[in-house]
C-alpha positions as CSV (number, residue, x, y, z in Angstrom):
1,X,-5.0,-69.8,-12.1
2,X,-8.9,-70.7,-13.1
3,X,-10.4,-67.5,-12.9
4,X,-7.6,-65.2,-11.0
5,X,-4.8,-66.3,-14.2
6,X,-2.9,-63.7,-15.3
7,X,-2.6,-63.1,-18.6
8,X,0.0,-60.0,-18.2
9,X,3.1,-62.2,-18.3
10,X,6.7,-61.2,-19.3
11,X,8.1,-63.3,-21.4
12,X,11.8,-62.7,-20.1
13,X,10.4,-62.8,-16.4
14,X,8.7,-65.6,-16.6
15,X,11.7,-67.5,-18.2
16,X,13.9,-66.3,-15.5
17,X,11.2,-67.2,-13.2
18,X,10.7,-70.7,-14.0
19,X,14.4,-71.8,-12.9
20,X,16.0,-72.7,-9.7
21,X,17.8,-70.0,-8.6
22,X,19.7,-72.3,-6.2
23,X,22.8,-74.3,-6.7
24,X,23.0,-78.0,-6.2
25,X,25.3,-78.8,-3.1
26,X,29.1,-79.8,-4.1
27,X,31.9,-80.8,-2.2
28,X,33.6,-76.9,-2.2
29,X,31.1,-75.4,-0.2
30,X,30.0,-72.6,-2.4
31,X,27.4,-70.1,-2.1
32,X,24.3,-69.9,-4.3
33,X,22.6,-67.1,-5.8
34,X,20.2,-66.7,-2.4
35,X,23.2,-66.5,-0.2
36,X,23.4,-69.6,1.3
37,X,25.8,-71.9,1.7
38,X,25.7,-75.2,-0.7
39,X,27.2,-77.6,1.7
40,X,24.6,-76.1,4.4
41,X,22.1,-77.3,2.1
42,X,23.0,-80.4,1.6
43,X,22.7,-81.0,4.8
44,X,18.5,-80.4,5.4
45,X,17.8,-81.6,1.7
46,X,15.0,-80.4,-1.1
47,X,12.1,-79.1,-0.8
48,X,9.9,-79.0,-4.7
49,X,7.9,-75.5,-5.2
50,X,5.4,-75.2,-7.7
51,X,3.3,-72.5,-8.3
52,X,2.4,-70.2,-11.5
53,X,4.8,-68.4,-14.0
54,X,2.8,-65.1,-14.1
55,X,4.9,-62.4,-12.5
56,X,3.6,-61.6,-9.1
57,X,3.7,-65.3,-8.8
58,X,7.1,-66.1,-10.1
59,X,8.0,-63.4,-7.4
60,X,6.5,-65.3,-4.4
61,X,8.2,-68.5,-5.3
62,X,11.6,-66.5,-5.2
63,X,10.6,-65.2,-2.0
64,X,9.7,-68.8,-0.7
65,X,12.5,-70.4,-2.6
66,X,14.9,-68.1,-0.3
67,X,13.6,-67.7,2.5
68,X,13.6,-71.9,2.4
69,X,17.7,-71.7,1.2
70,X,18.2,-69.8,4.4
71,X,17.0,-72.7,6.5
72,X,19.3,-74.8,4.8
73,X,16.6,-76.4,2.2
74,X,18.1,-76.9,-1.5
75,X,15.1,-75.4,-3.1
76,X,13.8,-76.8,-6.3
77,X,11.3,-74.7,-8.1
78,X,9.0,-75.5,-11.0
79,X,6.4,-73.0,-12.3
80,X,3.7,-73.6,-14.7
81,X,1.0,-71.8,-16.5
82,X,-2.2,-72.9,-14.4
83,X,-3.1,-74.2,-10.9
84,X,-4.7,-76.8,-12.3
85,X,-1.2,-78.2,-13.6
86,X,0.6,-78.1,-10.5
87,X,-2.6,-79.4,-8.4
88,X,-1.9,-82.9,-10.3
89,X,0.9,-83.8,-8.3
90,X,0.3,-81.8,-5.1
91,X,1.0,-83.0,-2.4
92,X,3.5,-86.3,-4.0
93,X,6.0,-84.3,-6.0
94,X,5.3,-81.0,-4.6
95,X,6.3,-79.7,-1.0
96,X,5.1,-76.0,-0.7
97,X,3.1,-73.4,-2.8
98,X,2.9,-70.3,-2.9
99,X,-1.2,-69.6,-3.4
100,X,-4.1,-67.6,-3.0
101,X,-7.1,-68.2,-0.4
102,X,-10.1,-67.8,-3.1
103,X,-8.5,-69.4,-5.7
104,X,-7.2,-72.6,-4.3
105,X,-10.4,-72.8,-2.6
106,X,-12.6,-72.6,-5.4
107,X,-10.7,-74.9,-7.5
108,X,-10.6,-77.9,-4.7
109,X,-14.2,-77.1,-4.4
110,X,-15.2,-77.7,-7.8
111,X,-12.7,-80.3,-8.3
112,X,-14.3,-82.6,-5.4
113,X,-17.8,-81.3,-5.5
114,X,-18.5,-80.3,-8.9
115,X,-18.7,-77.1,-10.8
116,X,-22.4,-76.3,-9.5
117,X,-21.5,-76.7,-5.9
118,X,-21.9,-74.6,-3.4
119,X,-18.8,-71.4,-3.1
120,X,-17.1,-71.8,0.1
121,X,-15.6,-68.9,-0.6
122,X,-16.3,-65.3,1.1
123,X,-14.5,-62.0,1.3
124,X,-13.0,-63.2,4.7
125,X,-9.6,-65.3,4.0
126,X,-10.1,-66.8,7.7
127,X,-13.8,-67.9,6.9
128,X,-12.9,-69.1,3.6
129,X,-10.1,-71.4,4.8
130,X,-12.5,-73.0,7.5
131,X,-15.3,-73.3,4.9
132,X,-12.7,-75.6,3.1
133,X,-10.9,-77.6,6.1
134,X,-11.8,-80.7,5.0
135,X,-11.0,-80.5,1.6
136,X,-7.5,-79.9,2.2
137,X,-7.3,-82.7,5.3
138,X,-8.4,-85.2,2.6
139,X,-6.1,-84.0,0.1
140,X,-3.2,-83.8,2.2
141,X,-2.7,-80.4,2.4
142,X,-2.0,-77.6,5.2
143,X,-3.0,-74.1,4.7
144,X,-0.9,-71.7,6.9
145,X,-1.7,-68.3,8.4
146,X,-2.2,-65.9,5.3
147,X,-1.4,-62.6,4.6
148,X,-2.8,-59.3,5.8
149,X,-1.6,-58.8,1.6
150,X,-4.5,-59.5,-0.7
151,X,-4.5,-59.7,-4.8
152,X,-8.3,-60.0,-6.4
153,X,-9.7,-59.1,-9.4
154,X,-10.3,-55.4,-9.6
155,X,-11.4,-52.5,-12.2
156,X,-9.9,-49.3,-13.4
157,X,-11.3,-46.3,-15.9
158,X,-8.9,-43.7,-17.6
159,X,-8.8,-40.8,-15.3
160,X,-10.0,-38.5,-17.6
161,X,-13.5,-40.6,-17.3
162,X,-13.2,-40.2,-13.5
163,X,-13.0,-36.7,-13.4
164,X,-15.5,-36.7,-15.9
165,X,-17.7,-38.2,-13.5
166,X,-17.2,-36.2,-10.4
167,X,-14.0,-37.9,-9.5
168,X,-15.1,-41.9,-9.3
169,X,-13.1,-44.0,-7.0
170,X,-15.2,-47.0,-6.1
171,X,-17.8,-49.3,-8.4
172,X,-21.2,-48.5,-6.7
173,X,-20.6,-44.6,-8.6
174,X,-21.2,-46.1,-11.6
175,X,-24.7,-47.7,-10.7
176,X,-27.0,-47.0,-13.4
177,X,-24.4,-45.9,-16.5
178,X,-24.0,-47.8,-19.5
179,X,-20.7,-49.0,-19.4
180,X,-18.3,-51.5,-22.3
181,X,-16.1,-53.3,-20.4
182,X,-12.5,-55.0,-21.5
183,X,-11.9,-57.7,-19.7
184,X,-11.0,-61.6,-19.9
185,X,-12.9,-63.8,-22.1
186,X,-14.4,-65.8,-19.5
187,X,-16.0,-62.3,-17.6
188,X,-19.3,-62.9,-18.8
189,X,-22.0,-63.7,-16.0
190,X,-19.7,-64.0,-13.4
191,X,-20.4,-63.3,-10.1
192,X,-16.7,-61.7,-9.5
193,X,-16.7,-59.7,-13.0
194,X,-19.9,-58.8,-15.2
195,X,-22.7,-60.9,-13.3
196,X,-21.5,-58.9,-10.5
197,X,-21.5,-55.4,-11.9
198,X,-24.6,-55.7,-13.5
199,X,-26.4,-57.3,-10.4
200,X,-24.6,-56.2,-7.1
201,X,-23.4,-52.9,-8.6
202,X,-26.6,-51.7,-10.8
203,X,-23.9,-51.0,-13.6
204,X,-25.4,-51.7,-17.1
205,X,-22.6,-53.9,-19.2
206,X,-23.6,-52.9,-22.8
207,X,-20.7,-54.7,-24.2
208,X,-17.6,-57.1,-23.1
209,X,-14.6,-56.9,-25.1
210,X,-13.0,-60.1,-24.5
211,X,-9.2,-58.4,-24.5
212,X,-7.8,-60.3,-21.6
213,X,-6.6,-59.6,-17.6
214,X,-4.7,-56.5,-17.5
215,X,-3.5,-57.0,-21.2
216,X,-1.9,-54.2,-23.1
217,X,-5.1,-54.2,-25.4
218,X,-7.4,-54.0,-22.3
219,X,-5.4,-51.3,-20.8
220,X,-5.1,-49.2,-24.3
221,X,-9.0,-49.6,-25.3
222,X,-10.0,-47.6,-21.8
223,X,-7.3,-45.5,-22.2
224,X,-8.6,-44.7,-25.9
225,X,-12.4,-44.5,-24.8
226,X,-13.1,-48.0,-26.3
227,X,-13.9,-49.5,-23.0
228,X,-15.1,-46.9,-19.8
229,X,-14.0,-50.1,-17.8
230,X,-11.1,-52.4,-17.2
231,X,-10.1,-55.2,-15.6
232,X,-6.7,-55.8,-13.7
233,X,-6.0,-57.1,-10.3
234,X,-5.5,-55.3,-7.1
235,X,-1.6,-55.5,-7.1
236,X,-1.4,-53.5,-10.1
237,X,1.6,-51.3,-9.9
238,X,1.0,-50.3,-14.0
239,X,-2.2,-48.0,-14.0
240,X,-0.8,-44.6,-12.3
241,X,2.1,-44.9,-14.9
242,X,-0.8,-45.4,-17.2
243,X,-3.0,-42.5,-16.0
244,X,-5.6,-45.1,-15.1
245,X,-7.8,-45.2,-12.0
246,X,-8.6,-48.2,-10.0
247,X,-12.1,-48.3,-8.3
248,X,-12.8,-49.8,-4.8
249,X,-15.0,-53.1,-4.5
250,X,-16.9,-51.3,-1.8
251,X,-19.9,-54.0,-2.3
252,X,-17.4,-56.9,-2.2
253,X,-18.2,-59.1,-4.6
254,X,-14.8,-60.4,-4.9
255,X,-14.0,-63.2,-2.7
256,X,-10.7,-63.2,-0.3
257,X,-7.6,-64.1,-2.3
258,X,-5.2,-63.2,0.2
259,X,-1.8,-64.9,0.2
260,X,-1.4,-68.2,1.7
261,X,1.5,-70.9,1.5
262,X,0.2,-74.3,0.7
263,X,2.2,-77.3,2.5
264,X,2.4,-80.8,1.8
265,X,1.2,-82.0,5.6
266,X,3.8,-84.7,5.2
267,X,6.7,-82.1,4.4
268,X,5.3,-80.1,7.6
269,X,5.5,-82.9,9.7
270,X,8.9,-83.8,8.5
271,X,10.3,-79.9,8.7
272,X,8.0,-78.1,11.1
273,X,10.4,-74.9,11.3
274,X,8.8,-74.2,8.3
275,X,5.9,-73.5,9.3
276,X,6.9,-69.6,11.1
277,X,9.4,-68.9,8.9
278,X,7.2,-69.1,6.0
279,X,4.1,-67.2,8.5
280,X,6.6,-64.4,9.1
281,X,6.9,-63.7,5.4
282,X,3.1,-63.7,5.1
283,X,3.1,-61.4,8.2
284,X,5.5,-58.9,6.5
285,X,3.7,-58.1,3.6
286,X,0.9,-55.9,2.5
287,X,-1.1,-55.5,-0.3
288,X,0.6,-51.9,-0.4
289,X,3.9,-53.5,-0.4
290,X,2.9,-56.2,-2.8
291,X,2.0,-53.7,-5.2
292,X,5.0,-51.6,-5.3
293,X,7.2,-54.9,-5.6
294,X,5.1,-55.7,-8.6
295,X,5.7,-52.4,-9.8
296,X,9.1,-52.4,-9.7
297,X,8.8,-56.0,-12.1
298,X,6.0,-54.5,-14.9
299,X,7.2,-51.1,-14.9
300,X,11.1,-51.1,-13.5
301,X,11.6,-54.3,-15.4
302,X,13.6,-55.8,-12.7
303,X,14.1,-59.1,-12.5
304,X,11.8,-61.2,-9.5
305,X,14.7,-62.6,-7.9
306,X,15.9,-59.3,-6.9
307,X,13.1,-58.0,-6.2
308,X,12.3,-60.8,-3.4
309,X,16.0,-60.6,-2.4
310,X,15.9,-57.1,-1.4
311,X,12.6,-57.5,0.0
312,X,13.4,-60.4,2.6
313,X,17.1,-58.4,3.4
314,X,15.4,-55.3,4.1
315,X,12.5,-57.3,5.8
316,X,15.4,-59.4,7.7
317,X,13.8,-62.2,6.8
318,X,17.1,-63.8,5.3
319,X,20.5,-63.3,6.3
């Protein structure tokens, strides 16, 4: 996902992930894996999700996928590695996305304007949206209401190198230390990762130890005092498990990557039910909720599909 991709994959998830979990419609009427009925189905016909194959993705596109089966949609889902895959043939061959305000944003930005324009991007998912309007008029997209739930690239020390340091929980205690940090190999000079620390923050980067997003190796070299600093996401739900600390952004240099669906305008304008039932999900979650779900994936090792099910059940946002 350009520069939010999330290189902490499960293998098994992601494999799990990357299938329908719905039935095709046949003459017996059956019931699918999301609950619905088949024949229902038939009846309002499919709707194509893409979206990527990391895990908190994969989990979204199960929550979309059945929240979509409930209205009688035969969801098929497709998930690749990058946006930039999926952004090929959406709208056309996609219907609906599950994305991410900063990200989608930044890519149609450089993907129209070039990669020196301008960032329409700013740490309000509201703002961010307008800044882009036309961009996603002329592509033939519609963005929907995001959610209050946000995932951006975030950093974490051990805790042990907290208290050592009076007990650090946001990045602006570290202005003026000489820091190495682990991170992804394309960290260097940006304004969201080491241009930022160095020139928002004060923090002195000595070193980058291209490791990779929330990798095992980036999580293990802070843990072992290679790295004071790590990078990871927001939605994290490893790093207590890990004794790790993750610091506040209280200078906000990360732009606004809330949750957002992405719709084909056609698709709306076809099925505009879909529009509140898919805002209603948004309006349901939290980053704090978003975090434990992902928790109970990384750490709990359940599978996404479940995890969305009992999610949307609890949430009543399925039957």
């Amino acid at each position: 996902m350009n520069i939010w991709k999330r290189r902490f994959k499960v293998a098994a998830l992601v494999a799990v992930a990357s299938v329908s979990l719905v039935a095709c419609a046949n003459d017996t009427g059956t019931t699918d894996s999301t609950g619905s009925d088949s024949s229902s189905a038939a009846a309002m016909g499919p709707v194509r999700i893409s979206g990527q194959s990391w895990s908190e993705a994969a989990l979204m596109a199960s929550m979309y996928e059945q929240v979509l089966a409930d209205m009688g949609f035969q969801p098929e889902v497709k998930l690749v590695d990058t946006r930039d895959v999926y952004m090929q043939t959406f709208p056309g061959e996609v219907d609906v996305v599950p994305e991410y305000v900063g990200g989608v944003v930044d890519f149609l930005n450089t993907t129209v304007n070039g990669a020196d324009a301008p960032s329409l991007t700013t740490s309000d998912a509201a703002e961010s949206l307008a800044n882009a309007s036309t961009l996603f008029a002329d592509k033939g997209i519609t963005m929907l209401a995001p959610s209050e739930a946000t995932d951006t690239n975030a950093f974490f020390v051990s805790q042990k190198y907290s208290d050592e340091n009076g007990g650090l929980t946001k990045l602006s205690q570290l202005k003026g230390k000489k820091v190495v940090l682990a991170a992804a190999p394309d960290c260097e000079g940006r304004a969201d990762c080491s241009g930022g620390l160095s020139g928002d923050y004060g923090i002195k980067v000595t070193d980058i130890l291209p490791l990779g997003f929330a990798s095992d190796a980036t999580y293990q070299a802070v843990i072992d005092g290679e790295a004071q600093l790590g990078l990871t996401s927001t939605t994290d739900g490893t790093l207590a498990s890990q004794g790790l600390v993750l610091l506040e952004d209280d200078l906000k240099i990360q732009p606004a990557q809330n949750l957002v669906p992405a719709v084909s305008s056609a698709f709306l304008t076809a099925h505009p039910d879909v529009q509140p039932r898919l805002e209603a999900l948004m309006a349901a979650l939290t980053t704090e909720k978003l975090t434990e779900l992902n928790g109970r994936i990384s750490v709990d090792r359940e599978l996404p599909e479940t995890v969305a099910k009992d999610f949307l059940v609890s949430e009543g946002l399925i039957g």
